[in-house]
N, C-alpha and C positions, 0 to 999 in steps of 0.2 A: 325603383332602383333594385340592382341584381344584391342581393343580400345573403345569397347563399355563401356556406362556408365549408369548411371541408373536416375540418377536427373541433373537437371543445377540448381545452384544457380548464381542468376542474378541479379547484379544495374540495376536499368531500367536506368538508363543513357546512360550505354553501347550499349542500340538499335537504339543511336542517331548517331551509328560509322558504315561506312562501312563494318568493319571487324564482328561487332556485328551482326547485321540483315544476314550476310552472313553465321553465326553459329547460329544464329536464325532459320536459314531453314535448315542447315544441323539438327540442331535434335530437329527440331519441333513433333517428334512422342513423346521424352522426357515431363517427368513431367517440368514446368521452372515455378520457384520458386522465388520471389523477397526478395532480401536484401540490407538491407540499406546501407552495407557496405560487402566488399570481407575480410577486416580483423576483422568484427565481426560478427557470425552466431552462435549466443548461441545453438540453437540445434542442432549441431557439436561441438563444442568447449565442450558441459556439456557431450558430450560419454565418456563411458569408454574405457583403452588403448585396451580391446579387442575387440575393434568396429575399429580398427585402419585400417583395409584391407576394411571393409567397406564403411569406410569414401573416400576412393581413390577412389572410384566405380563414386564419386559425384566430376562433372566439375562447377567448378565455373569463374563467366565472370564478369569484372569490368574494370574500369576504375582508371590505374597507378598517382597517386598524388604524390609520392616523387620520386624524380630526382637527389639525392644527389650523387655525385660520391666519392667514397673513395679511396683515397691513393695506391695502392701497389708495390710492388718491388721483384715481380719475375717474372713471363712470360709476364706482361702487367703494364701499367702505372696505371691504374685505371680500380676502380670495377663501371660497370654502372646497374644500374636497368634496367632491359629489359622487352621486353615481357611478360613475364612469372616467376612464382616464384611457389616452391612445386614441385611437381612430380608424374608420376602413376606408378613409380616402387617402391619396397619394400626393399632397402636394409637395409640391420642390420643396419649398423653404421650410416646412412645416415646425414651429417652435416645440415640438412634444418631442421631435427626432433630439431636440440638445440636450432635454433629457434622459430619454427611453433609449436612444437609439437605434437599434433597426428594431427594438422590440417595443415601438410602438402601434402596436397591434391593439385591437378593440378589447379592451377590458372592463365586462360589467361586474359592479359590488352589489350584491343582495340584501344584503343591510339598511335598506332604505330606512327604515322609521328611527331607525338608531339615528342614521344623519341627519334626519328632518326633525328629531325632537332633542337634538344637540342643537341645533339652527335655532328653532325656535327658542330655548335655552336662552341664548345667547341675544338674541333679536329684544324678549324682555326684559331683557339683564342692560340691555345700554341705555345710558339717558335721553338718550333722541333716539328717535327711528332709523336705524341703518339699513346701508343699500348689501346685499351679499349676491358677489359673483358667485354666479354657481358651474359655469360651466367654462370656467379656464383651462381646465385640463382634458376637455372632450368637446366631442359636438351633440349637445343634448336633444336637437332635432332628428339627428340620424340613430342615436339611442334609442330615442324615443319609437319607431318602427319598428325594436326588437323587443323591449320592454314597457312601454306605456309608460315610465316612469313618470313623462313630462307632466301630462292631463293630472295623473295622482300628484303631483307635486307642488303644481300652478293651484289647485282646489283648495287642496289642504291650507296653503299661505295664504289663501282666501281668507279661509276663515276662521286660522289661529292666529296670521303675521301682524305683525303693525306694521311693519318697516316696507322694505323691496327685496326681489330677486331681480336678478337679472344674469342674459345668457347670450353670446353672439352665433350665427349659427352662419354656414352656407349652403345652407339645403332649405329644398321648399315644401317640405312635408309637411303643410302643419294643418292640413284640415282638422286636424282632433284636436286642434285647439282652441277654434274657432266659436264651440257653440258652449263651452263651459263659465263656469262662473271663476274669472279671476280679479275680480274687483279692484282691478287698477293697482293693483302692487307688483305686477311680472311686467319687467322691462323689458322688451324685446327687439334685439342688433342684430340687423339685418348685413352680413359683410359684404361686400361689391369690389368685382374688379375688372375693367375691359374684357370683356368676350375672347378677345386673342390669348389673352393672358389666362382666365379662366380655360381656354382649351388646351393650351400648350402646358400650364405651369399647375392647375389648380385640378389634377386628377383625381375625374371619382367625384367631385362633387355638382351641384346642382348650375344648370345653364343660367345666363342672366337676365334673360325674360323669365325662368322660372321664379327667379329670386327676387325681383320686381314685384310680379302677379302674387307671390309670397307676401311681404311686406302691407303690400296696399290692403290684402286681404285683414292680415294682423291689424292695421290701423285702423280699418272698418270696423272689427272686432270690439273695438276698446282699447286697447292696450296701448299703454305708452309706447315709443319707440325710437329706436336712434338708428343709423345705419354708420357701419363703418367703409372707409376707403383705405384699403389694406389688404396684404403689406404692397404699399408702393412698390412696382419694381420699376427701375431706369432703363428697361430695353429699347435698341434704338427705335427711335418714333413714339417715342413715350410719351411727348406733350400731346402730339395727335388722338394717340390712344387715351389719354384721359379726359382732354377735352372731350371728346366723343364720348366719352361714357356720362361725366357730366350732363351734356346736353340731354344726354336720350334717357337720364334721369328724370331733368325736368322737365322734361315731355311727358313720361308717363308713371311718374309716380302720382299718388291723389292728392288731396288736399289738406286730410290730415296728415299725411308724413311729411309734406312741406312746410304745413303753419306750424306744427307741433312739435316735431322730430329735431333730434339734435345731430352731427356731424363728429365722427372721431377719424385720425387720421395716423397712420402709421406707415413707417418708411422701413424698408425690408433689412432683417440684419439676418445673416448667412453664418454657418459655421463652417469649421473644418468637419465634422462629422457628418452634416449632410450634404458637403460634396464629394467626401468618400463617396457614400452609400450613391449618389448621384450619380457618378461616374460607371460606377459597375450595374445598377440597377436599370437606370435608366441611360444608356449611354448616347441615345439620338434625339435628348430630349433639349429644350430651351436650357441656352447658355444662361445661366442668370448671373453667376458670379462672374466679374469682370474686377480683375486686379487692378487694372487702371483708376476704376471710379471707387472703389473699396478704400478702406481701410482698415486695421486693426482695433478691436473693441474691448480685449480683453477676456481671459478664459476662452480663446480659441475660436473668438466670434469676429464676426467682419459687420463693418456699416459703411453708409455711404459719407464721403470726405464731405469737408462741413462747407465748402461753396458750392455742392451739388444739391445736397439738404436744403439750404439756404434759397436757391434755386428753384428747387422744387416746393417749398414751402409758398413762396412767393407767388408762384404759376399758380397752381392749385388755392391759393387765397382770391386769388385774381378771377380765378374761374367758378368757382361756389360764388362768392358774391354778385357775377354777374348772374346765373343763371338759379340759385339755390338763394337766393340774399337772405329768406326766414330761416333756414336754418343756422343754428348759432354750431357755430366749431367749438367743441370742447375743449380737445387740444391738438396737437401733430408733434407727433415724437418720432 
């Protein structure tokens, strides 16, 4: 994958970190630009939304301040701040656009041991083993090509964690993860979406034989695994397209991601802010927002109205149990 970038923006604090100085010489041919702060860079922040593909071009490197862990209750106990936040792929809908905006751009934190021995912290400190998201706010597969963070991070939980990680990714990079010791505590989410959709909608990231041939390998590996179906989108021909993705799942996924892997399902919610940036950024690209099948969600978000949900809740149960029946659905939101 083309990973070149064009500028670094950079805390100078960041060069006081191993991991900093070690991205300091990988792209010291780069412009490296100092900012005070990684969440404010007025000249990115004042672009307009069709400056939005160019703003991703620019790597920025800082130093992670908040640690807060949040609540959740569906594949993990808690959302942790990790690594990395933003991303250098371009999809439509992308959840990081609602709150970064057009600056969501790749952002690596150098702080790693700070985060990994707050985690563990924490992981001891509960009365049962918990599961911790670590990569809700990034794709730690595609990180991981810039930083190694991932292999450093899967090892370590080896063999300080009790509990779990876990990470959803759509990229297939993960040979460096394949011959390490992760002792069965990194959960690994594989995301999936029709081919069409993937090409039209899901820019910059990984094709879906690669994400397959991904997966299978991960399960070979050891590692627990779940794959996600996400975000739903309702373009016309949509039952087709996902049947067909179905199927040629259970054609060629393996046996372990069949008997063992679980199912999470998510149905696309849109805002207003990333159909600005849609609009001017990408102006010839898939219609995804349809006002007809939307509805309002609150704080400026769109879902789909609840007999189309309903709908597709339905089809999509109908079609994993015909074709996927071992795997158990978690849930579909």
């Amino acid at each position: 994958m083309d990973m070149d970038f064009d500028a670094v923006y950079f805390e100078p604090e960041a060069l006081n970190y191993r991991l900093g100085k070690i991205l300091h010489n990988k792209y010291a041919a780069l412009p490296w630009i100092k900012i005070k702060s990684h969440n404010c860079i007025p000249e990115l922040s004042s672009a307009g939304n069709k400056e939005f593909a160019r703003l991703k071009r620019h790597l920025i490197i800082g130093v992670r301040k908040t640690h807060k862990y949040t609540e959740n209750h569906k594949v993990s106990d808690w959302l942790v701040p990790y690594t990395s936040s933003g991303c250098r792929a371009m999809c439509l809908y992308c959840y990081l656009v609602c709150s970064y905006n057009k600056c969501s751009y790749l952002r690596l934190f150098v702080n790693r041991e700070q985060m990994m021995g707050n985690l563990l912290k924490a992981d001891a400190a509960a009365p049962t083993p918990q599961t911790f998201e670590i990569g809700s706010n990034s794709d730690l597969v595609l990180e991981n090509t810039i930083t190694g963070n991932l292999e450093w991070t899967i090892e370590r939980f080896a063999r300080e964690g009790r509990g779990y990680l876990t990470f959803p990714t759509k990229f297939d990079m993960v040979e460096p993860l394949l011959d390490i010791n992760h002792g069965g505590k990194t959960i690994f989410r594989m995301s999936f979406n029709p081919s069409e959709i993937i090409r039209r909608v899901e820019l910059g990231t990984s094709p879906l034989d690669g994400r397959i041939r991904a997966l299978n390998s991960i399960a070979e590996a050891g590692y627990p695994v779940g794959m996600l179906i996400a975000p739903v989108i309702l373009l016309p021909g949509w039952k087709e397209m996902y049947a067909g993705l179905i199927e040629r799942l259970a054609d060629t996924l393996c046996d372990r991601v069949k008997n063992r892997g679980f199912i999470e399902i998510i149905l696309m919610t849109y805002s207003y802010v990333q159909n600005a940036i849609n609009a001017e950024a990408f102006p010839g690209a898939a219609p995804i927002f349809d006002r007809e099948q939307m509805t309002g969600r609150g704080q400026g978000k769109y879902c789909y109205r609840a007999d189309l949900r309903a709908e597709a809740e339905e089809f999509l149960r109908m079609k994993l149990r015909q074709n996927l029946g071992n795997m158990k659905i978690l849930y579909i939101c």
